[in-house]
BAZA-714098 format. One line per 4 residues: their letters; for each residue x, y, z of C-alpha. Coordinates in nm, 2 decimals. Layout:
! residues N
a	X,Y,Z ~ ...
//
This chain:
! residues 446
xxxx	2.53,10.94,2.89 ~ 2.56,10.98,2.53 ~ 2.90,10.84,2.52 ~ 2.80,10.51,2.75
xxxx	3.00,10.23,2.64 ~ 3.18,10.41,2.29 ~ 3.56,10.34,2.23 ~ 3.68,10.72,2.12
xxxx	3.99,10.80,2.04 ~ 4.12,11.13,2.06 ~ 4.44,11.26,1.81 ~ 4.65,11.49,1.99
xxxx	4.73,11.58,2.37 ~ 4.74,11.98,2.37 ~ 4.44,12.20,2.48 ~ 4.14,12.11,2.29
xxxx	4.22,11.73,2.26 ~ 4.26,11.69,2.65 ~ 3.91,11.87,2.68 ~ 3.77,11.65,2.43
xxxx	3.89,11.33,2.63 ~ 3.78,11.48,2.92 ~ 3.43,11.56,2.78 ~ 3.44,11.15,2.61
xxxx	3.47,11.04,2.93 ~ 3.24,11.23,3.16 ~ 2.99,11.11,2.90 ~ 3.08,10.71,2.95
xxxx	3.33,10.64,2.68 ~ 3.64,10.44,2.66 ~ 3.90,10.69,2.57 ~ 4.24,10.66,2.47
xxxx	4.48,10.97,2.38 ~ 4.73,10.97,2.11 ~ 5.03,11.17,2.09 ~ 5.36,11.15,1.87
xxxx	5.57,11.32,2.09 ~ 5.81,11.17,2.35 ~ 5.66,11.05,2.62 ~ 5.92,11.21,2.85
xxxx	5.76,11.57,2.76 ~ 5.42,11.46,2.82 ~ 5.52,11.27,3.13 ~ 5.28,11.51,3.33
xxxx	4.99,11.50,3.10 ~ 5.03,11.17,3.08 ~ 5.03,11.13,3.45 ~ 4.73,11.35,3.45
xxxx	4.53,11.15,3.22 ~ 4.60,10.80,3.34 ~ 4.49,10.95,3.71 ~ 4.14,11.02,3.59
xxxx	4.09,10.73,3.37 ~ 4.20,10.80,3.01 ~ 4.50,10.60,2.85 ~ 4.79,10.81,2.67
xxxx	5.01,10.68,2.42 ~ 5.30,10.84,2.30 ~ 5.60,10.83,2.05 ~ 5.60,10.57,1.80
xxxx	5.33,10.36,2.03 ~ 5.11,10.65,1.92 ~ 5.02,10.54,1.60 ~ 4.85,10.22,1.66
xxxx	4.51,10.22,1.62 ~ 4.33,10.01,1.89 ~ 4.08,9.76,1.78 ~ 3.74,9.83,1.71
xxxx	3.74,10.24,1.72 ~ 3.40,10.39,1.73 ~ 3.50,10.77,1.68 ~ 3.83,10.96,1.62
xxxx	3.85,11.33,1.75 ~ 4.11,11.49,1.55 ~ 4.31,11.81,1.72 ~ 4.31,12.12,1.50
xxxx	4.69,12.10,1.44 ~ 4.70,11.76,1.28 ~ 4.63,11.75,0.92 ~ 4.43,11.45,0.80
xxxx	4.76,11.35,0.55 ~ 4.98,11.31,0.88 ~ 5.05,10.97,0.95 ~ 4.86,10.97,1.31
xxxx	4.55,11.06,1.11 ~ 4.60,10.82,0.78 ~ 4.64,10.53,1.06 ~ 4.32,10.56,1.23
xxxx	4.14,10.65,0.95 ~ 4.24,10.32,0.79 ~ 4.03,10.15,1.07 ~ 3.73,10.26,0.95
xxxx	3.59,10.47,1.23 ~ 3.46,10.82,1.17 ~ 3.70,11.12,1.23 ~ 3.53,11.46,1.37
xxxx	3.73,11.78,1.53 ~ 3.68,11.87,1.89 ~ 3.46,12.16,1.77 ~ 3.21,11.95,1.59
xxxx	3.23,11.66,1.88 ~ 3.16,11.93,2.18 ~ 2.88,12.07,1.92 ~ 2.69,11.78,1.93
xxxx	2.71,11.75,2.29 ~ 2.56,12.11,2.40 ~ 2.28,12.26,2.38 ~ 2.36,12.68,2.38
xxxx	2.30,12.92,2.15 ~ 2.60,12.95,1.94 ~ 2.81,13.20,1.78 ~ 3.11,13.14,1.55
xxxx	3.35,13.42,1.43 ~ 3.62,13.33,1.15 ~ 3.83,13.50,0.91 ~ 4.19,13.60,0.82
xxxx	4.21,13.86,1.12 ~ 4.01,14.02,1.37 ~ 3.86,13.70,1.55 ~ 3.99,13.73,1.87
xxxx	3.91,14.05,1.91 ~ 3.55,14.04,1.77 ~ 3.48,13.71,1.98 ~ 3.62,13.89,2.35
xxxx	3.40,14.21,2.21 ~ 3.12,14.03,2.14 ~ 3.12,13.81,2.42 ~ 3.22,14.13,2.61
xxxx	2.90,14.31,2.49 ~ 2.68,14.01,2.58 ~ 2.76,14.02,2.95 ~ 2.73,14.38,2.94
xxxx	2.37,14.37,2.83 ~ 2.31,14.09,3.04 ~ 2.33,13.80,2.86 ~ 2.59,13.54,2.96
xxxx	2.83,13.44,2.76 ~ 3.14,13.27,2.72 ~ 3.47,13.30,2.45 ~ 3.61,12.97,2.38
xxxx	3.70,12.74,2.10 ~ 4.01,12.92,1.93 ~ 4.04,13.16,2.17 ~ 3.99,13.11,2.58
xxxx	3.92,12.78,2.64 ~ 3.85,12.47,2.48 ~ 3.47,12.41,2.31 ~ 3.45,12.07,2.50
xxxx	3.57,12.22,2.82 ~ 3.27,12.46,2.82 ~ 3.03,12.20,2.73 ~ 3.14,12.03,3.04
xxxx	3.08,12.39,3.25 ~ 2.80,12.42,3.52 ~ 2.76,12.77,3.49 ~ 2.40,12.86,3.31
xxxx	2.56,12.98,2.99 ~ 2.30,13.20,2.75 ~ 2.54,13.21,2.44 ~ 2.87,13.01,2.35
xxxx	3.07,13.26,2.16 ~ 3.29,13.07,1.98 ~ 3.66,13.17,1.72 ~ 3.73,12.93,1.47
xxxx	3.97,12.85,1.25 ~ 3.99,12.68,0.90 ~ 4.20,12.41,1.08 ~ 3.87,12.34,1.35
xxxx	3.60,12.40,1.06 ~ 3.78,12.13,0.79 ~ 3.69,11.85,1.07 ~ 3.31,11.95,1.15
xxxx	2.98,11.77,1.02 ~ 2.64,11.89,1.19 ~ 2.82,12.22,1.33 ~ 2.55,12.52,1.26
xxxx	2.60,12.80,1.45 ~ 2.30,13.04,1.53 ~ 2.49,13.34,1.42 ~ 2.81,13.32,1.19
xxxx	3.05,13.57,1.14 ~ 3.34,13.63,0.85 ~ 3.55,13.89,0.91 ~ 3.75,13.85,0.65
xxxx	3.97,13.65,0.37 ~ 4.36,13.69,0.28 ~ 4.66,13.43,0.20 ~ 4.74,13.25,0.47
xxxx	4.86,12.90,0.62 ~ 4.98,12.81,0.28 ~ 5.22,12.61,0.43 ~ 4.92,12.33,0.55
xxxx	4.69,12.40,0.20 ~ 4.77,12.33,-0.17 ~ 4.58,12.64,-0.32 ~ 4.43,13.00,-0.19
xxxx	4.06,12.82,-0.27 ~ 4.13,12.56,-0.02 ~ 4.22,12.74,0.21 ~ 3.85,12.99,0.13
xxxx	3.66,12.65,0.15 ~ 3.79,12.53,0.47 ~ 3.63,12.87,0.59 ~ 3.33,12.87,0.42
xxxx	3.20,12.59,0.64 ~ 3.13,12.82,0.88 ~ 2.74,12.84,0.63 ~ 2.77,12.48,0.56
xxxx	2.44,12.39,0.79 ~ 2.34,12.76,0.82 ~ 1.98,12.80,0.73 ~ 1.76,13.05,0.67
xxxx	1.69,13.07,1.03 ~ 2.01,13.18,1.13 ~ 2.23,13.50,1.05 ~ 2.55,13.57,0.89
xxxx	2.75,13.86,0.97 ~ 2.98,13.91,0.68 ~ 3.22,14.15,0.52 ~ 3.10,14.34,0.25
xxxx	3.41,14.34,0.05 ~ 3.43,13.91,0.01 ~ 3.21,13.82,-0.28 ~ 3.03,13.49,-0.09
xxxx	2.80,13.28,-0.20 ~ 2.60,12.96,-0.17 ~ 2.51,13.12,0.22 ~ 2.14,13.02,0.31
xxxx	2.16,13.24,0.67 ~ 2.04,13.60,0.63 ~ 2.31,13.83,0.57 ~ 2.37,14.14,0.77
xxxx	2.70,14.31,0.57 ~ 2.99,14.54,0.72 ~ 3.25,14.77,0.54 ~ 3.45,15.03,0.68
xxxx	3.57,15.11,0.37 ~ 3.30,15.16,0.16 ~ 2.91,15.29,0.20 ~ 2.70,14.92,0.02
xxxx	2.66,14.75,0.33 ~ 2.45,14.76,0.65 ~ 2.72,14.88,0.90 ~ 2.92,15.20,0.76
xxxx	3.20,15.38,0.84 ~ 3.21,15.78,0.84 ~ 3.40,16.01,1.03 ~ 3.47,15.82,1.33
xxxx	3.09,15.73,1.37 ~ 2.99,15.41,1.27 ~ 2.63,15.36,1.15 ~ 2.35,15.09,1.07
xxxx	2.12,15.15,0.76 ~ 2.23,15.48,0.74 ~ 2.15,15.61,1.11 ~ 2.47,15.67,1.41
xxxx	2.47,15.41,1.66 ~ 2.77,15.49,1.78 ~ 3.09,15.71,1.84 ~ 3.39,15.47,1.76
xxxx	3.65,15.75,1.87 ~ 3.49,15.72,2.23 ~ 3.61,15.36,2.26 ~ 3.97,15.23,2.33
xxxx	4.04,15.10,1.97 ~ 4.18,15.24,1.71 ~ 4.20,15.23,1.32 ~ 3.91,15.15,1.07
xxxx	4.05,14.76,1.10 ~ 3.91,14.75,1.45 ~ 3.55,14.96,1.37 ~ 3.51,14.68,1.17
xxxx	3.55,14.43,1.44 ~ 3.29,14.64,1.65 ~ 3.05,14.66,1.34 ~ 3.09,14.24,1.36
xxxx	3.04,14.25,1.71 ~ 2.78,14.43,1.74 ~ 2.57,14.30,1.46 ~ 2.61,13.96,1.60
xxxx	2.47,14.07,1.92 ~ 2.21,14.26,1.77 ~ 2.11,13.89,1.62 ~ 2.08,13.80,1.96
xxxx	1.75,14.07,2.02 ~ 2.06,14.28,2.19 ~ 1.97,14.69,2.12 ~ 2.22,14.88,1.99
xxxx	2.16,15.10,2.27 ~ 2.21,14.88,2.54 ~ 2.58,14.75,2.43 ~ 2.70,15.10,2.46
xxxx	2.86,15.11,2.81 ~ 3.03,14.78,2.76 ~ 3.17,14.92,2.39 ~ 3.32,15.24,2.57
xxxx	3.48,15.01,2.83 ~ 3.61,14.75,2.60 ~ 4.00,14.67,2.60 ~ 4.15,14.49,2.32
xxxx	4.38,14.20,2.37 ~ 4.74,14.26,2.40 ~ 4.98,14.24,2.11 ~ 4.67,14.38,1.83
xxxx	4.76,14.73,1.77 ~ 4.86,14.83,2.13 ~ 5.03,15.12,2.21 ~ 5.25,15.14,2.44
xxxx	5.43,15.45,2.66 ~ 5.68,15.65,2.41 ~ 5.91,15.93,2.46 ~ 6.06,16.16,2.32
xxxx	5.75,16.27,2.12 ~ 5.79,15.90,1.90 ~ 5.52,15.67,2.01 ~ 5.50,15.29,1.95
xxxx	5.21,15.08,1.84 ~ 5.31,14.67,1.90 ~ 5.09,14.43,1.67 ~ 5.29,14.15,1.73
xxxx	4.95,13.93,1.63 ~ 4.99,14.04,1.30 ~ 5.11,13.70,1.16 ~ 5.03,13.75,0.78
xxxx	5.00,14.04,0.52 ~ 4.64,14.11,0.56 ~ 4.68,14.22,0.93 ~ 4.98,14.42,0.86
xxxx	4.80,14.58,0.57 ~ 4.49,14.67,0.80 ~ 4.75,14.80,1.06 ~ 4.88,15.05,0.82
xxxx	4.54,15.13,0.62 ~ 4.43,15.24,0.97 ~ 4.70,15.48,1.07 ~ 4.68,15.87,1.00
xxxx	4.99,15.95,0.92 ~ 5.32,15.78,0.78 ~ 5.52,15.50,1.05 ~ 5.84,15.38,1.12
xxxx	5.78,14.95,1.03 ~ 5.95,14.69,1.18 ~ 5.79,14.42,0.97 ~ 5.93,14.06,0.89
xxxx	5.98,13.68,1.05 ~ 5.95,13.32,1.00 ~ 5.94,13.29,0.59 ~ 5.61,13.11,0.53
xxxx	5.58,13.14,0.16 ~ 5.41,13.54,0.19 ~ 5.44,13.74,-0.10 ~ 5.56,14.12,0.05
xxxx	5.53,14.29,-0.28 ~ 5.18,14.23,-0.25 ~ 5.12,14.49,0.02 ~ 5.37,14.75,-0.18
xxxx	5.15,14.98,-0.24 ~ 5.01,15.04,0.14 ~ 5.35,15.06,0.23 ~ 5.48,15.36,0.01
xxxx	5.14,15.52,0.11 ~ 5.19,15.48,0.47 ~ 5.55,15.42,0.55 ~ 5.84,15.65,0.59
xxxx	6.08,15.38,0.65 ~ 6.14,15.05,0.67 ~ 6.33,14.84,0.95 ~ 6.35,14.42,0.83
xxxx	6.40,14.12,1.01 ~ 6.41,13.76,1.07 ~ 6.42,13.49,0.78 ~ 6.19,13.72,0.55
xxxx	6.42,14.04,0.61 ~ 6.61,13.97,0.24 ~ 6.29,13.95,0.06 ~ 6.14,14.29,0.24
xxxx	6.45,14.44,0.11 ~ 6.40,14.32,-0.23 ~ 6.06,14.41,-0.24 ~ 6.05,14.80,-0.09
xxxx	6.43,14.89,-0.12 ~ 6.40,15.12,-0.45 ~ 6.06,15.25,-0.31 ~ 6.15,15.37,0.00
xxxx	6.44,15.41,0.27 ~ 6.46,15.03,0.39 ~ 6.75,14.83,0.66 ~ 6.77,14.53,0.78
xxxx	6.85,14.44,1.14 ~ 7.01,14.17,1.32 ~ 6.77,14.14,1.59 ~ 6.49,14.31,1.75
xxxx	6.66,14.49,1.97 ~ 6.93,14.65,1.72 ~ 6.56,14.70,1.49 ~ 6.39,14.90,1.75
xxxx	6.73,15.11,1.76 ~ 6.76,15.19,1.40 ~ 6.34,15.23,1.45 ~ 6.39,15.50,1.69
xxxx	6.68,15.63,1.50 ~ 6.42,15.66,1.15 ~ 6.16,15.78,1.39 ~ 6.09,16.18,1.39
xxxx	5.91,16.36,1.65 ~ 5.48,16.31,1.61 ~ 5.58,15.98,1.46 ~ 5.48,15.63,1.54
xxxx	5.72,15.29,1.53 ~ 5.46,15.03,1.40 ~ 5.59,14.66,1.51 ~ 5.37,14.49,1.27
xxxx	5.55,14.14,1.13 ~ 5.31,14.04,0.90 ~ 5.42,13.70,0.99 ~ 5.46,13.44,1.25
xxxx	5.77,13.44,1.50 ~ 5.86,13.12,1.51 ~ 6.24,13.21,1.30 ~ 6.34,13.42,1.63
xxxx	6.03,13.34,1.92 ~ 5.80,13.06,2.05 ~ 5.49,13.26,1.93 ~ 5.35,13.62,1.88
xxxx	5.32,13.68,2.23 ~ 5.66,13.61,2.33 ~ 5.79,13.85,2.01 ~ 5.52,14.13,2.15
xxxx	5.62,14.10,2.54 ~ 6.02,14.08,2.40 ~ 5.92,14.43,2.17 ~ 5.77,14.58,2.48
xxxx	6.03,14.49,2.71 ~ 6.33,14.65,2.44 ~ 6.13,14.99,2.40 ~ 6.07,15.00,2.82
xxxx	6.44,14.91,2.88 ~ 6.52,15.22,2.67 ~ 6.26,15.46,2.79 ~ 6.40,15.36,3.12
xxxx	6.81,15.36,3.04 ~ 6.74,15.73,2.85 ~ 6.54,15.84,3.12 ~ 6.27,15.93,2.78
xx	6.55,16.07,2.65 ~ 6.69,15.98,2.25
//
């Protein structure tokens, strides 16, 4: 047991630091759980805990350290400056994330997929294309399930496909994945980091303990350097890279390898999530060949660019996951013809005007809301027809209202929810719902 006898504390009582208790225990240790919330609303995790063995402390009684620490296991959402983290880190003991402390504990081949946007889909595709070709793999880590909760898995795993975000790679040490993949860079989370280059370096980890033995699938558009892993570069957009782009194939070193208007995805944003995917793959001795059936019968996740039934000739894309100006950028760059967008959200410190440009390009009108809805307006209002709603429901109205026939309503925030909703997914479902309630009270008719 590798943990036989250690006194490990784990910071934080969601997902991942559960699974990393779970994991510290199953391998010997001592483990305590600490949580700042009230102990009332973690009465059943708690409960949970206590039943198999690990302490939980809560509330104030949360951030004292026990004696003699021998690792802390921080949980991606707590940033080192919060007080839980200063106080156990005054005790001396090593701090590590749960995706570094499952790392150390496994023994698969490892893929890790980061970036701005496009990680969830490119690690359900990849691992998607994997079990097609039969190879078996598992998603996990910022996406699925918990790292350590794999690690603690039976099943014969082949690869651990693995998301990551900046928040899991600040907190690794010895974490070298076999194959790395950045999809992409854009402001973001300026809310936890000082400065744009923070944020880049808490990324760039992902190479930190790459060597030339392992691969990096990167985008050819991010100038990145100091990467040891051989390269293998992707661009929809333009033709200096390995995987290209050109109408509606996509191609690798110049030659087809597939038909991206036979799949179920849509826009040049997503081709370049299968270029990822399938270079990645193709690290693993995977042919390009063999991933084909599992590429045509690929579904991406809800709330990414999904459309959904329209009427009255309008149709309506929801991209509810599109929580900062990059994705919403990508949304429109990869739409034919101009949209009806019903953009805005919690105000996170996101610059609108920097996206001005795609927007006149690709927008016919505008339809604002939430706590950023004032700024949209300032921002697009002498450029192009823009309103502000109340709520989603009077937005998708005055969306529909915009809307001409052959036209598409593009819900596509380009921030998070958490002004009006509890998180993308509830703003996407609550989008969905609206536009079905009126399909269904119209009878398709507008």
């Amino acid at each position: 047991m590798k943990d036989k006898g250690k006194r490990i504390a784990v910071l934080g009582g969601g997902t991942s630091g559960i699974a990393a208790a779970r994991l510290a225990l199953a391998g010997g240790a001592l483990v305590w759980v600490f949580d700042t919330a009230d102990a009332t609303a973690l009465s059943n995790t708690r409960s949970a805990l206590e039943t198999s063995g690990i302490e939980m402390r809560c509330g104030q009684e949360a951030l004292k350290a026990p004696d003699n620490i021998d690792l802390i296991v921080v949980s991606p959402g707590i940033d080192r400056s919060a007080l839980l983290a200063t106080n156990f880190l005054a005790t001396g003991a090593p701090m590590i994330g749960e995706i570094e402390f499952a790392f150390q504990r496994d023994e698969h081949p490892v893929a890790a997929i980061t970036g701005t946007n496009g990680k969830t889909t490119t690690t359900e595709l990849l691992a998607h294309l994997l079990n097609g070709s039969g190879r078996r793999a598992v998603a996990a880590g910022n996406y699925g399930k918990p790292y350590s909760e794999v690690v603690m898995e039976t099943n014969a795993w082949e690869v651990v496909v693995l998301e990551v975000s900046s928040f899991q790679l600040e907190e690794i040490d010895t974490f070298r994945p076999d194959v790395s993949v950045w999809m992409n860079f854009a402001p973001d989370h300026m809310d936890r980091y000082r400065t744009l280059d923070e944020y880049r370096q808490a990324k760039m980890r992902i190479f930190e303990n790459q060597t030339e033995d392992d691969t990096a699938i990167v985008n050819a558009v991010d100038s990145l350097e100091g990467i040891r892993a051989k390269q293998i570069r992707f661009s929809a957009f333009g033709e200096d890279a390995d995987f290209t782009y050109e109408a509606g194939e996509i191609l690798y070193h110049k030659e087809v390898i597939t038909d991206f208007r036979s799949t179920k995805l849509h826009g040049r944003h997503n081709a370049e999530n299968v270029m990822a995917a399938m270079g990645a793959a193709h690290a693993f001795e995977i042919s390009f060949r063999s991933m084909e059936d599992a590429l045509v019968q690929y579904e991406a996740p809800p709330h990414r660019c999904e459309e959904i039934s329209g009427f009255k000739g309008i149709s309506f894309i929801n991209d509810s996951k599109a929580t900062n100006l990059h994705a919403l950028n990508s949304s429109l760059r990869g739409q034919e013809a101009k949209v009806v967008l019903i953009a805005g959200g919690k105000d996170k410190g996101l610059d609108y005007g920097e996206i001005t440009r795609t927007i006149v390009e690709k927008v016919s009108e505008v339809i604002a809301i939430g706590e950023m809805a004032d700024a949209i307006l300032g921002n697009w209002q002498d450029r192009l027809p823009c309103r502000k709603a109340d709520s989603l429901k009077q937005a998708v109205d005055l969306a529909i209202e915009a809307a001409k026939p052959g036209q598409a309503v593009l819900f596509s925030p380009g921030t998070s929810s958490f002004d009006m909703f509890q998180g993308y997914i509830e703003r996407g479902e609550s989008f969905k719902s609206i536009v079905d309630g009126i399909r269904t009270q119209t009878g398709g008719q507008v």
